[in-house]
TORKOL-4160 file (C-alpha; in steps of 0.2 Angstrom, whole numbers, padded with zeros to 4 digits, m for minus):
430
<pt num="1" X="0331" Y="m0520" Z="0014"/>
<pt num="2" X="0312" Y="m0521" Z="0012"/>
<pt num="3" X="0309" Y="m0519" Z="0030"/>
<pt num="4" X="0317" Y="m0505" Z="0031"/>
<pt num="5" X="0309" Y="m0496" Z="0016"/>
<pt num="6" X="0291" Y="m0500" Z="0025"/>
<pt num="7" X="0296" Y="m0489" Z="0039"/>
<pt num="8" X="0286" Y="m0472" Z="0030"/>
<pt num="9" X="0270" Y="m0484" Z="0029"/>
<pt num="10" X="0270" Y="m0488" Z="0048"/>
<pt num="11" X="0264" Y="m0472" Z="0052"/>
<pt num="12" X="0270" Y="m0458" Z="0063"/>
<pt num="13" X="0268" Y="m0467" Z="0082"/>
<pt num="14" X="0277" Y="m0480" Z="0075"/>
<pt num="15" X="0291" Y="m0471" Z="0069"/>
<pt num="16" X="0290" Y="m0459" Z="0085"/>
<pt num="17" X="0291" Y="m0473" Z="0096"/>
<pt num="18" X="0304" Y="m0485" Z="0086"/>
<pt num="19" X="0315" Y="m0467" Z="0086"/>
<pt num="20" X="0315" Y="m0464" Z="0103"/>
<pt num="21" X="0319" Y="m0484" Z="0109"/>
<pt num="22" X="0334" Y="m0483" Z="0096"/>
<pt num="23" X="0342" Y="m0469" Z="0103"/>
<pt num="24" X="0337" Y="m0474" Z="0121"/>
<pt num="25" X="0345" Y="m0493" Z="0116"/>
<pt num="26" X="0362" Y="m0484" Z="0110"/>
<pt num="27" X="0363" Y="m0475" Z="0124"/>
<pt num="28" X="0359" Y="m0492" Z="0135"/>
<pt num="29" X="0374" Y="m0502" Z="0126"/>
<pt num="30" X="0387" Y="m0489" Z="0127"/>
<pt num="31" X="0385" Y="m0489" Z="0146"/>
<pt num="32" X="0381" Y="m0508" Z="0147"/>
<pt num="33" X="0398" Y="m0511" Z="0138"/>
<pt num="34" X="0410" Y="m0495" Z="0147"/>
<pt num="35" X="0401" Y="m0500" Z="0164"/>
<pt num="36" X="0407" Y="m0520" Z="0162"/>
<pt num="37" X="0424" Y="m0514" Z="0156"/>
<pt num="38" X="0423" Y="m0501" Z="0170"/>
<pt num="39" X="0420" Y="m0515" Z="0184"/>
<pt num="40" X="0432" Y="m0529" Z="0176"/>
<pt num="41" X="0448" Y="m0518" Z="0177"/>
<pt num="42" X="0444" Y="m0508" Z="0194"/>
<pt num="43" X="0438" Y="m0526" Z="0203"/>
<pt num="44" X="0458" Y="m0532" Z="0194"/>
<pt num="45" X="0449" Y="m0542" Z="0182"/>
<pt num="46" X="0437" Y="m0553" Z="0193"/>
<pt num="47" X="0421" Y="m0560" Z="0183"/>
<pt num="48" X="0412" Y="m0561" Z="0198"/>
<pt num="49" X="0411" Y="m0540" Z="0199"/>
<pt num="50" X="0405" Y="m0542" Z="0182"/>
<pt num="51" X="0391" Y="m0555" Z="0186"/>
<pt num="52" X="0385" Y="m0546" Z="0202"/>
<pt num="53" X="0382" Y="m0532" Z="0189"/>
<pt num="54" X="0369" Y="m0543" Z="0179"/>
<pt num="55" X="0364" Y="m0554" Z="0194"/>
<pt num="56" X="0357" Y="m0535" Z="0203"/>
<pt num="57" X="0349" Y="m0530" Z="0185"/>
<pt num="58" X="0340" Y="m0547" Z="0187"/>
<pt num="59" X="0337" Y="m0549" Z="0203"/>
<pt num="60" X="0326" Y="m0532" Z="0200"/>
<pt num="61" X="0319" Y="m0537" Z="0185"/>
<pt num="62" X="0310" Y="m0550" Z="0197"/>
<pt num="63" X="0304" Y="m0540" Z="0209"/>
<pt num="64" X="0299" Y="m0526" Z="0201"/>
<pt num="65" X="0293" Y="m0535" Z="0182"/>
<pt num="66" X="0277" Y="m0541" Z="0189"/>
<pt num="67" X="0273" Y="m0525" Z="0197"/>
<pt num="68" X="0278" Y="m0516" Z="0181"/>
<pt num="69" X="0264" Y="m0529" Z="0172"/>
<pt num="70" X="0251" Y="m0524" Z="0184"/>
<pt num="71" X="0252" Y="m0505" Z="0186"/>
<pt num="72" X="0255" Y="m0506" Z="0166"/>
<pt num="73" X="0237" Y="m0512" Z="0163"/>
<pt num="74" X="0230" Y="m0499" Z="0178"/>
<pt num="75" X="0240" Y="m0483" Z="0173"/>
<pt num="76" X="0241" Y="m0471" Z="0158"/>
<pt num="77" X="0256" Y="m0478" Z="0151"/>
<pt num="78" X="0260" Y="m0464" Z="0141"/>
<pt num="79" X="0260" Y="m0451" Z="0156"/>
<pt num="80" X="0270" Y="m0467" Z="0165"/>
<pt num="81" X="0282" Y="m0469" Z="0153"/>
<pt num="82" X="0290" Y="m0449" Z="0153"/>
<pt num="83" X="0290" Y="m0450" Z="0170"/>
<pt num="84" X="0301" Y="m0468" Z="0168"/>
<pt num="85" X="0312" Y="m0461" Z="0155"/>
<pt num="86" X="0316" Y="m0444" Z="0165"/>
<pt num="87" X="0318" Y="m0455" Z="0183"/>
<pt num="88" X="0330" Y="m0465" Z="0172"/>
<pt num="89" X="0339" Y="m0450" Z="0165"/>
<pt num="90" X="0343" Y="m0442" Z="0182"/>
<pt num="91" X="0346" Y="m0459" Z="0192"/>
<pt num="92" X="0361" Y="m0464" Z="0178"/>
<pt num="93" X="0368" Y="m0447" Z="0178"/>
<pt num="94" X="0372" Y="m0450" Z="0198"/>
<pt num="95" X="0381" Y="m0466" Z="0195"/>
<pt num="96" X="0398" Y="m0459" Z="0189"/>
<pt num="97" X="0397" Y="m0451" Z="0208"/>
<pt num="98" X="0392" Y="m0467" Z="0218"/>
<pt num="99" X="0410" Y="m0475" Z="0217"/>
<pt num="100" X="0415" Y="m0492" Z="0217"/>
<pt num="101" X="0407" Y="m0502" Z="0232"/>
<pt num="102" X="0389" Y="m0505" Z="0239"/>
<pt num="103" X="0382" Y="m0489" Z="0236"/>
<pt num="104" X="0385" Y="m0491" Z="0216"/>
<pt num="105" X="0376" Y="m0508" Z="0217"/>
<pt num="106" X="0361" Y="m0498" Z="0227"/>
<pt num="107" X="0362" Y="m0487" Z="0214"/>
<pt num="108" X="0361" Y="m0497" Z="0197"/>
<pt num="109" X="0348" Y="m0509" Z="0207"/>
<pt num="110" X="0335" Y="m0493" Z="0210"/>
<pt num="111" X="0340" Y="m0489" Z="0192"/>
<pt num="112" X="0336" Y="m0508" Z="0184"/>
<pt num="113" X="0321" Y="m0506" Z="0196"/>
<pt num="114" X="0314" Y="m0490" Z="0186"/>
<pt num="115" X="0320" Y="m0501" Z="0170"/>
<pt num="116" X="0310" Y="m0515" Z="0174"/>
<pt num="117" X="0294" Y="m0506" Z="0174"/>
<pt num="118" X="0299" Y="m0496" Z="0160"/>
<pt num="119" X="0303" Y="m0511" Z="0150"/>
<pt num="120" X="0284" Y="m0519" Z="0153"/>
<pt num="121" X="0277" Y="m0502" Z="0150"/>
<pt num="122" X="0286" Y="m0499" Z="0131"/>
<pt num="123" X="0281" Y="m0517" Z="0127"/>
<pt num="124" X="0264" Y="m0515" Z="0132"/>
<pt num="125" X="0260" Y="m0499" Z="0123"/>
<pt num="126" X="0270" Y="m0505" Z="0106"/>
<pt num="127" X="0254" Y="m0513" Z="0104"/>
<pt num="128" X="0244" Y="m0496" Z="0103"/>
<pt num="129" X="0256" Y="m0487" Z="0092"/>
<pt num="130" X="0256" Y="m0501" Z="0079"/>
<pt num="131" X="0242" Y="m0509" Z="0068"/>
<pt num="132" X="0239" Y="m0524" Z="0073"/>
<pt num="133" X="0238" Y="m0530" Z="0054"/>
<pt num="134" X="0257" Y="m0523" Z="0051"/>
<pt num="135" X="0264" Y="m0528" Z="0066"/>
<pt num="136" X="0275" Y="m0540" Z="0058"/>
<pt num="137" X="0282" Y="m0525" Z="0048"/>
<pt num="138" X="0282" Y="m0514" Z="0064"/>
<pt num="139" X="0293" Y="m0527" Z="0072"/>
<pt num="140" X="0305" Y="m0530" Z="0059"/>
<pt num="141" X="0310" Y="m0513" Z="0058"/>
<pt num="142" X="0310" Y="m0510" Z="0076"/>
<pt num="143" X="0320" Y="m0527" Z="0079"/>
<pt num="144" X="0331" Y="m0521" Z="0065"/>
<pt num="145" X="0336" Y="m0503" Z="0073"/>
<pt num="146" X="0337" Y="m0511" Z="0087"/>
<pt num="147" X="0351" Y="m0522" Z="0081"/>
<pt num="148" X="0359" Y="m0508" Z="0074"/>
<pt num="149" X="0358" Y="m0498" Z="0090"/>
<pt num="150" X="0368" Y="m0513" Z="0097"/>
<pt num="151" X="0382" Y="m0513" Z="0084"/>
<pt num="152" X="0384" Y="m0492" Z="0087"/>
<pt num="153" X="0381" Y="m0493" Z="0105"/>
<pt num="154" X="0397" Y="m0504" Z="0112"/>
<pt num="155" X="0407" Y="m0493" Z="0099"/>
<pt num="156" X="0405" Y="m0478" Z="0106"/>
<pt num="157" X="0405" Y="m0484" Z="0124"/>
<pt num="158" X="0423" Y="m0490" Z="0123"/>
<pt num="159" X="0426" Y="m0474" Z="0113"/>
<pt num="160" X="0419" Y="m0462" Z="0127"/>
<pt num="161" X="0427" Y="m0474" Z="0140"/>
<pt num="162" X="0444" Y="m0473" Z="0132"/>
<pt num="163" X="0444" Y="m0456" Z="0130"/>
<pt num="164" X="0434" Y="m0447" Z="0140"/>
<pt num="165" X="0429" Y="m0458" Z="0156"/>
<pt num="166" X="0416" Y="m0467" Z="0163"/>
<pt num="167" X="0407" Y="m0450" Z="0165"/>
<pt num="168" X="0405" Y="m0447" Z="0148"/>
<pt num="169" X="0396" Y="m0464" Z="0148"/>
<pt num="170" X="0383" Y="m0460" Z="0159"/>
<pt num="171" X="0378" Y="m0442" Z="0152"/>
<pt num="172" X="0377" Y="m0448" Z="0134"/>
<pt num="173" X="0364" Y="m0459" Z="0142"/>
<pt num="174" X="0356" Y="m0448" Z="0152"/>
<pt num="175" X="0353" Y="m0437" Z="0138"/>
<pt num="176" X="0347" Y="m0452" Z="0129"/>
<pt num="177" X="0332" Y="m0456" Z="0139"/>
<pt num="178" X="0328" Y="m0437" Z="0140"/>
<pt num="179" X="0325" Y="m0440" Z="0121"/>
<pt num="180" X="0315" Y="m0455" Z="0120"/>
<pt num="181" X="0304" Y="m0447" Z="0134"/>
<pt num="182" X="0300" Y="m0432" Z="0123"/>
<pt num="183" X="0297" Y="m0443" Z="0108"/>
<pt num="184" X="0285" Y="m0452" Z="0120"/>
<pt num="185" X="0277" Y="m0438" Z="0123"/>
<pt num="186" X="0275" Y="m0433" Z="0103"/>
<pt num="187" X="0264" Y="m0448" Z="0102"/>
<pt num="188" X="0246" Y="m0448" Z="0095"/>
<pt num="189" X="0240" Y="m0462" Z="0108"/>
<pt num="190" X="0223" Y="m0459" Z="0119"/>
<pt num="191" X="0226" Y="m0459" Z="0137"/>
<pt num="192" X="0218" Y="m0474" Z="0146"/>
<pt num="193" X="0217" Y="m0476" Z="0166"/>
<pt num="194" X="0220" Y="m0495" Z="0164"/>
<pt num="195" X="0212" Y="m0512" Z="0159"/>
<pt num="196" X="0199" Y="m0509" Z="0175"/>
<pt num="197" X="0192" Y="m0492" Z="0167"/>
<pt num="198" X="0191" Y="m0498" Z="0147"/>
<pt num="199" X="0182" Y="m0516" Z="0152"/>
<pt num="200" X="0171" Y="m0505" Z="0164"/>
<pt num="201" X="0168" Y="m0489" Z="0149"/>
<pt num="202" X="0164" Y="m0506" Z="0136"/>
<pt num="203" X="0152" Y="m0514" Z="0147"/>
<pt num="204" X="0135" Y="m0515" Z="0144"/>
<pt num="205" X="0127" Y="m0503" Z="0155"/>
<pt num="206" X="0116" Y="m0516" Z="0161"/>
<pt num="207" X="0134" Y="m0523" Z="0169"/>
<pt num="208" X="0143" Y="m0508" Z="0174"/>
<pt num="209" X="0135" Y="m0509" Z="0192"/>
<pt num="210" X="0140" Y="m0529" Z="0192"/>
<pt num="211" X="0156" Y="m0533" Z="0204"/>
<pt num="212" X="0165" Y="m0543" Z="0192"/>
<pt num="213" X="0174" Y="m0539" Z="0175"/>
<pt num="214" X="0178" Y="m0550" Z="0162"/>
<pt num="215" X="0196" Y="m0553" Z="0173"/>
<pt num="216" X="0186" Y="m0559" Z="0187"/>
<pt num="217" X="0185" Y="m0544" Z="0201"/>
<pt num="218" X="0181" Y="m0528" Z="0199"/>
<pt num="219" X="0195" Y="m0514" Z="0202"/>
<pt num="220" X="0191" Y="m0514" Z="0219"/>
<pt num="221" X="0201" Y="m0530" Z="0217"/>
<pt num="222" X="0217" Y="m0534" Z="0225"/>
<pt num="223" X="0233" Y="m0535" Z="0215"/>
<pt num="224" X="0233" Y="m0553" Z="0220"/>
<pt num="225" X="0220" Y="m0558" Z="0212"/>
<pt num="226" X="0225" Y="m0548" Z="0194"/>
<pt num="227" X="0241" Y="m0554" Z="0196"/>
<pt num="228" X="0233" Y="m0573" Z="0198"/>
<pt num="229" X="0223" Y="m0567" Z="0182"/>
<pt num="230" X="0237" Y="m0564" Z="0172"/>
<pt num="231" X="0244" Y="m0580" Z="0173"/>
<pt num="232" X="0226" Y="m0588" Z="0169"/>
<pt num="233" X="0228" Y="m0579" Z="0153"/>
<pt num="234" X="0245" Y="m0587" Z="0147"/>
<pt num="235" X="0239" Y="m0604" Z="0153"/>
<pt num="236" X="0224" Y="m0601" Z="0143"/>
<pt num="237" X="0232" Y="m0601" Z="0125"/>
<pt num="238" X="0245" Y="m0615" Z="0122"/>
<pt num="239" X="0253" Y="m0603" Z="0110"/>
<pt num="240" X="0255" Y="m0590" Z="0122"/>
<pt num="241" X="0260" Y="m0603" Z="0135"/>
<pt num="242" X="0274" Y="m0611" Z="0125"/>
<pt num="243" X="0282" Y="m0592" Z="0124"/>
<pt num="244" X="0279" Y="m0586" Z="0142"/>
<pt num="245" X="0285" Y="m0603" Z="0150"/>
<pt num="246" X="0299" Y="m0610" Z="0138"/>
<pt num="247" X="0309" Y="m0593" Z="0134"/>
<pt num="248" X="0315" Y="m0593" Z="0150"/>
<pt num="249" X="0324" Y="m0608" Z="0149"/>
<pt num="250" X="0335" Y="m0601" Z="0134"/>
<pt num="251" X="0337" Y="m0584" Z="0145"/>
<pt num="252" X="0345" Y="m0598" Z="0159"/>
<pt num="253" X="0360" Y="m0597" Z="0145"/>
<pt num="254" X="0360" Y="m0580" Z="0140"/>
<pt num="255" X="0362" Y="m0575" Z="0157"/>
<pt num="256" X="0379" Y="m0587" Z="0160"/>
<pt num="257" X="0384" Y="m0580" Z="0142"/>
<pt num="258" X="0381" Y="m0562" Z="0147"/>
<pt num="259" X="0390" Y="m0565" Z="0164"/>
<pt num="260" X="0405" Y="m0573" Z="0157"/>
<pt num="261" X="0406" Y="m0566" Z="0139"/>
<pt num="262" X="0423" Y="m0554" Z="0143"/>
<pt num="263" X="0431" Y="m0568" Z="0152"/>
<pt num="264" X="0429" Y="m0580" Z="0137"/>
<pt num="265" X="0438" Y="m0565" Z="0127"/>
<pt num="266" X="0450" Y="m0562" Z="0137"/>
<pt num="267" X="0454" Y="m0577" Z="0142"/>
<pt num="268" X="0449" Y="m0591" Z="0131"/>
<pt num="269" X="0450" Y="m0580" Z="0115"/>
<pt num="270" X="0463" Y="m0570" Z="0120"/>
<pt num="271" X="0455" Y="m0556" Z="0113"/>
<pt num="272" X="0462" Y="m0534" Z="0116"/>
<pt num="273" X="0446" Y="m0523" Z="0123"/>
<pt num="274" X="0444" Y="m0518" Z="0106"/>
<pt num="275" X="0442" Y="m0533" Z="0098"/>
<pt num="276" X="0430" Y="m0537" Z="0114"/>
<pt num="277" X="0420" Y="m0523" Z="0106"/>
<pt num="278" X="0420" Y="m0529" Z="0089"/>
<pt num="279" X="0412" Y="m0544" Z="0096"/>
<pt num="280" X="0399" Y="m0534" Z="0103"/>
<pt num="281" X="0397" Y="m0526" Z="0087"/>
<pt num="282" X="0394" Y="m0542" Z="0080"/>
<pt num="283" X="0380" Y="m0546" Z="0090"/>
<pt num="284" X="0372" Y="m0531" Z="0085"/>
<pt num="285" X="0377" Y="m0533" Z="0064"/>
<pt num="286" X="0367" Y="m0554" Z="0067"/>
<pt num="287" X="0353" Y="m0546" Z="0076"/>
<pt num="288" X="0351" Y="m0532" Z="0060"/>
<pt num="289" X="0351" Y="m0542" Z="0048"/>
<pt num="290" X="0340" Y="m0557" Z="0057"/>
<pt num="291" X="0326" Y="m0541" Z="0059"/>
<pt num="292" X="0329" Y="m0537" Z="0041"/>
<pt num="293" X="0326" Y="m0556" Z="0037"/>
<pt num="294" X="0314" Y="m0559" Z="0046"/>
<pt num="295" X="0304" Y="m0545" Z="0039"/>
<pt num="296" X="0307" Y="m0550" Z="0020"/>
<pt num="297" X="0302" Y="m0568" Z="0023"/>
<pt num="298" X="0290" Y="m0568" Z="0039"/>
<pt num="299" X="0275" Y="m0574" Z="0026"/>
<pt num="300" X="0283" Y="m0588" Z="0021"/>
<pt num="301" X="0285" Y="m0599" Z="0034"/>
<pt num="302" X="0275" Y="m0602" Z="0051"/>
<pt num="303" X="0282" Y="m0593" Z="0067"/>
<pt num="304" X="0283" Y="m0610" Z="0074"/>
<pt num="305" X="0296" Y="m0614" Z="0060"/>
<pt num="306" X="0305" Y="m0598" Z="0063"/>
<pt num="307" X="0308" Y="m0601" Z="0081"/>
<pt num="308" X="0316" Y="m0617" Z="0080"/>
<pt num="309" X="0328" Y="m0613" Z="0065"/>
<pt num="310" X="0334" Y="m0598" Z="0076"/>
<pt num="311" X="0337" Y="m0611" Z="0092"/>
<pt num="312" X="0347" Y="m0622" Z="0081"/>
<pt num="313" X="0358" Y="m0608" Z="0073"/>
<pt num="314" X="0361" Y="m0599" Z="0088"/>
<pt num="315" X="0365" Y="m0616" Z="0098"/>
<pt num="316" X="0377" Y="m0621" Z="0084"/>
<pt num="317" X="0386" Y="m0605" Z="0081"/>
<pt num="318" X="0390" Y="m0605" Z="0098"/>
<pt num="319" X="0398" Y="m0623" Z="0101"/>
<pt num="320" X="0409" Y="m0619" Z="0086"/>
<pt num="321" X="0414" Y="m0604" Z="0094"/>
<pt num="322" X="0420" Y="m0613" Z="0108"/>
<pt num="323" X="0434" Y="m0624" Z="0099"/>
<pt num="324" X="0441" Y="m0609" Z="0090"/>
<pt num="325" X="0452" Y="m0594" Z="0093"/>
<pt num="326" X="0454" Y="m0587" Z="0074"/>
<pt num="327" X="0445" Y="m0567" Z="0077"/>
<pt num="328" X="0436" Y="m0568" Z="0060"/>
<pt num="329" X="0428" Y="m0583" Z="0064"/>
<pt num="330" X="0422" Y="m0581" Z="0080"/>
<pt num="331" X="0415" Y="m0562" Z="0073"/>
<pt num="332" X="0405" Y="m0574" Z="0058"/>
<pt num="333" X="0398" Y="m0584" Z="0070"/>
<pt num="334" X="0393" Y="m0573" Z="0082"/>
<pt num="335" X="0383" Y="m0561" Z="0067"/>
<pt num="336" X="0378" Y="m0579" Z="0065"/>
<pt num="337" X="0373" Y="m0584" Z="0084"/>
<pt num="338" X="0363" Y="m0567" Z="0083"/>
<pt num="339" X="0354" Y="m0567" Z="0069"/>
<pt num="340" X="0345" Y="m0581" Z="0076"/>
<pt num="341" X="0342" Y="m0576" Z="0092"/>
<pt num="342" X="0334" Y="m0562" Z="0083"/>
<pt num="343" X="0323" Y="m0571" Z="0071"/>
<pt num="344" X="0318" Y="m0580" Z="0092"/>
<pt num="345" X="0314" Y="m0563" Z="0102"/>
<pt num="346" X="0304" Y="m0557" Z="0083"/>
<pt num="347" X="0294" Y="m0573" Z="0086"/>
<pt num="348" X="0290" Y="m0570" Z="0103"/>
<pt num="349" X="0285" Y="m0554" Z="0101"/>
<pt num="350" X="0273" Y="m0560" Z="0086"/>
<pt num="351" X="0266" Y="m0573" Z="0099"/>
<pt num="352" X="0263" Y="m0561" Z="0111"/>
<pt num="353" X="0254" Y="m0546" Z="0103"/>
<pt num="354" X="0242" Y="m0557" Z="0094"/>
<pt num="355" X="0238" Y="m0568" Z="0106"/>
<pt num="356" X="0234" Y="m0555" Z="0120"/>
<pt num="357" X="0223" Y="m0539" Z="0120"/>
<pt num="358" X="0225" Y="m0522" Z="0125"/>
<pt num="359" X="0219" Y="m0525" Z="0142"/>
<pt num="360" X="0230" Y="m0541" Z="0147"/>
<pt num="361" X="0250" Y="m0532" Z="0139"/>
<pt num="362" X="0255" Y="m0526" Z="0153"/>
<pt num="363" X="0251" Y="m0542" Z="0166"/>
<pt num="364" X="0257" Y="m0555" Z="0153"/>
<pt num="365" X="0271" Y="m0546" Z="0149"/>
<pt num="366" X="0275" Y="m0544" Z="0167"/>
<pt num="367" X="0274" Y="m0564" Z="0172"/>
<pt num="368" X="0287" Y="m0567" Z="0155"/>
<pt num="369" X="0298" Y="m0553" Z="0160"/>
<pt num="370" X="0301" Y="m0558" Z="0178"/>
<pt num="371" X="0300" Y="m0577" Z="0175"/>
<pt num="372" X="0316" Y="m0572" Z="0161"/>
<pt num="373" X="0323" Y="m0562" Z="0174"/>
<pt num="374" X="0324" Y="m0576" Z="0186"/>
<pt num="375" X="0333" Y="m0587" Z="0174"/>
<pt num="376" X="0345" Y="m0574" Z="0169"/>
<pt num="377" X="0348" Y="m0571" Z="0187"/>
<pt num="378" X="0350" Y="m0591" Z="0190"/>
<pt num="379" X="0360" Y="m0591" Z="0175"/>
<pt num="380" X="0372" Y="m0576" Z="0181"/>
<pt num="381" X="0372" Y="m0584" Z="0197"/>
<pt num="382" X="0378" Y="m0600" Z="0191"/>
<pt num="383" X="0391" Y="m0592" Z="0178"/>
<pt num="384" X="0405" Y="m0592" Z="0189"/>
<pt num="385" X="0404" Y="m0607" Z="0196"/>
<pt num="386" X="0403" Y="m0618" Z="0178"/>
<pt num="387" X="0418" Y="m0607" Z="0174"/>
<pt num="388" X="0428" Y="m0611" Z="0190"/>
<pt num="389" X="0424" Y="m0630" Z="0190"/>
<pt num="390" X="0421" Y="m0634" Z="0170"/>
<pt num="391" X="0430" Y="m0618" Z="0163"/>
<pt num="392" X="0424" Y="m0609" Z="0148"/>
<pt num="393" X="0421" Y="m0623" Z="0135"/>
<pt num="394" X="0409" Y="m0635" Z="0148"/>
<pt num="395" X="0399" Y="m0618" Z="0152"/>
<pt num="396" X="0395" Y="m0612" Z="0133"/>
<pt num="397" X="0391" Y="m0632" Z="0132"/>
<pt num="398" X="0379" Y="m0630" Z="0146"/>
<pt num="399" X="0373" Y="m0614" Z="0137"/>
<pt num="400" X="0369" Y="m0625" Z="0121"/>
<pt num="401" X="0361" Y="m0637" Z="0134"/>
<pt num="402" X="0349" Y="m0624" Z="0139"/>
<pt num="403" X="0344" Y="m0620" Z="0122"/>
<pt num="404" X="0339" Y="m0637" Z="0115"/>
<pt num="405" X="0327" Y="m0638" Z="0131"/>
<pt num="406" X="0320" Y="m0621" Z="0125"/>
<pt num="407" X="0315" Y="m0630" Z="0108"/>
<pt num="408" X="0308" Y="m0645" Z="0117"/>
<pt num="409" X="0299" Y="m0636" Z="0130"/>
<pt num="410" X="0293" Y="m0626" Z="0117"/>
<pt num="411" X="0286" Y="m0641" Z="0105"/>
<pt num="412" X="0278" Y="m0649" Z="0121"/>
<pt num="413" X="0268" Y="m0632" Z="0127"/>
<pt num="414" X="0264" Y="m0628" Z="0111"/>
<pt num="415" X="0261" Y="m0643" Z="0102"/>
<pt num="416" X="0255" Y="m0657" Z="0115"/>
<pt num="417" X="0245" Y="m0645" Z="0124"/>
<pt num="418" X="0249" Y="m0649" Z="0141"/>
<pt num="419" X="0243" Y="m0633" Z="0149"/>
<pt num="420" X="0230" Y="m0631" Z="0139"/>
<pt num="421" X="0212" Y="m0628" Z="0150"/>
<pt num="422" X="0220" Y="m0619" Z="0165"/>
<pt num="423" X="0213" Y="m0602" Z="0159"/>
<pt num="424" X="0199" Y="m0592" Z="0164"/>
<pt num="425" X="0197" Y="m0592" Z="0144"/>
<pt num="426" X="0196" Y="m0612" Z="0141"/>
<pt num="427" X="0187" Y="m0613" Z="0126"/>
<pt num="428" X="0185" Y="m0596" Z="0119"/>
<pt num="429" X="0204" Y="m0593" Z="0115"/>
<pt num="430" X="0208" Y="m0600" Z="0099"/>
């Protein structure tokens, strides 16, 4: 519990912001579960409604992610981010009117699309409401409410959706992102037009007339040539690298899991829709306590350490899980399965802020979001055929598959180097 007795020494942005994703993230798994159930049953139980859902969220998590990454390091992201939460709000509260064909597909794309660049946006300016000295604390609580948002939020989306309707779902999270956009706007943070006007403000004035910047074009640029610079920056630091390039291997598996995951309960488990959101719950009580771990015991061991002891849990909870149907155990393991995919995406995060500055969030986290998105997408894509031509068992194998290459591709970016010296950087980044 010490992470979470740190929270009053975070500061009030850090608390602002950690309050409004919380309540924005309950909202986001009450809908995420209702709206799956909702699809599952009105399709007559076919998987492949349930993976389109995912493969649309993904497939505008590619296109727009990148996008999101430069206009992040170009916009005020305060100002940016209200107008994302509000546009979010509004767009979710139509979906209960769209009904069951195309048009709810268009919908929930130009919905994800608005996500997508919201996503970049909240992870670029965590680093501005946070110290960077107590960003290990900041992340721990904020990975930890998370978490808990994850075990309310399926809850009460199979409550709303048993009781009340999908409606109900989509108001409560509409109201949702209404309140994190005011808790965005309660924040102490200056305003910045992008990275283009801060490097330009901090340059010599000797250099404020020059045509280039310390990306390489001034902002008369095209967004070719930041984008190209973005990917120079994660090329430049093999830490950095080894994040950007090998977590999308692991999210080629958590896109067939996330795709398949109510078939294997209903079907392989033979699980009720209640104890399907149990199993949610789960997911949320492993990623709880993996923040609060990780929190207590982040200074005692490398990050390095951290990230492959959370592959290996996470790849062996689920291969146990797959050669049993006893509910208790499966719920252990799956606490289990996420408390190490927690203590990965806390590692990450640590990787990330430190290794890039202010001025290079938005584009770098751009490139790792989409190329994760790509994965997933590949991964959802994929689900129904391993399940139609292996069945469940051979697809959470594959799943474990993708992990261990995770850890290996991890081990040879960050520890052999290999992309080392592609950077605009090479030799000043340490």
């Amino acid at each position: 519990m010490n992470s979470l007795k740190t929270i009053p020494g975070l500061g009030k942005n850090s608390i602002l912001f950690i309050f409004g994703q919380t309540i924005s993230r309950i909202g986001d798994m009450a809908q995420l579960v209702g709206l799956s159930m909702y699809v599952y049953k009105a399709s007559g139980n076919n998987i492949f409604a349930v993976s389109l859902l995912y493969a649309v969220e993904a497939l505008s998590m590619i296109i727009f992610g990148q996008i999101g990454g430069l206009l992040a390091d170009k916009w005020e992201r305060k100002r940016s981010l209200i107008i994302l939460q509000v546009s979010q709000a509004l767009l979710i509260a139509l979906i209960p009117f769209a009904g069951r064909g195309v048009f709810l597909y268009l919908l929930f794309f130009v919905f994800t699309a608005c996500t997508s660049i919201s996503n970049i946006f909240q992870s670029a300016i965590s680093g501005d409401v946070a110290d960077t000295a107590r960003y290990e604390k900041f992340q721990a609580v904020y990975s930890s409410l998370q978490s808990f948002s994850t075990i309310t939020g399926p809850v009460i989306g199979a409550w709303l959706f048993s009781v009340f309707g999908t409606t109900a779902l989509f108001v409560f999270n509409s109201l949702s992102f209404l309140i994190c956009a005011a808790t965005i706007y309660l924040l102490d943070i200056k305003e910045t037009a992008g990275a283009e006007q801060n490097i330009a403000d901090k340059a010599p004035s000797s250099q404020k007339g020059s045509s280039k910047t310390a990306f390489g074009e001034t902002g008369k640029s095209s967004y070719m040539a930041q984008w190209k610079d973005g990917y120079r920056v994660a090329l430049a630091n093999s830490d950095l690298a080894a994040i950007v390039f090998s977590m999308p291997i692991i999210m080629l598996g958590v896109g067939i899991l996330n795709s398949i995951f109510i078939g294997i309960s209903a079907d392989l488990w033979m699980f009720s829709d209640r104890q399907f959101g149990w199993l949610m719950g789960a997911s949320g009580i492993g990623g709880l306590l993996g923040g609060l771990l990780y929190g207590s015991v982040h200074a005692k061991f490398s990050p390095k350490t951290f990230f492959y002891s959370g592959v290996a849990a996470k790849s062996l909870c689920l291969l146990f899980a797959a050669f049993t149907t006893n509910f208790f155990l499966v719920f252990v393991l799956f606490i289990l399965n996420s408390i190490g995919f927690s203590i990965v995406v806390s590692t990450s995060r640590i990787f990330f802020i430190k290794n890039t500055s202010p001025l290079e969030r938005g584009r770098v986290s751009g490139i790792a979001g989409s190329l994760a998105s790509i994965s997933m997408l590949c991964g959802s894509s994929l689900s129904g055929f391993f399940v139609t031509y292996g069945g469940y068992r051979v697809s959470i194998g594959i799943i474990v598959g993708f992990h261990i290459l995770c850890a290996l591709s991890f081990w040879i970016i960050g520890n052999k180097r290999i992309l080392a010296g592609h950077g605009p950087f090479k030799g000043e980044r340490k």
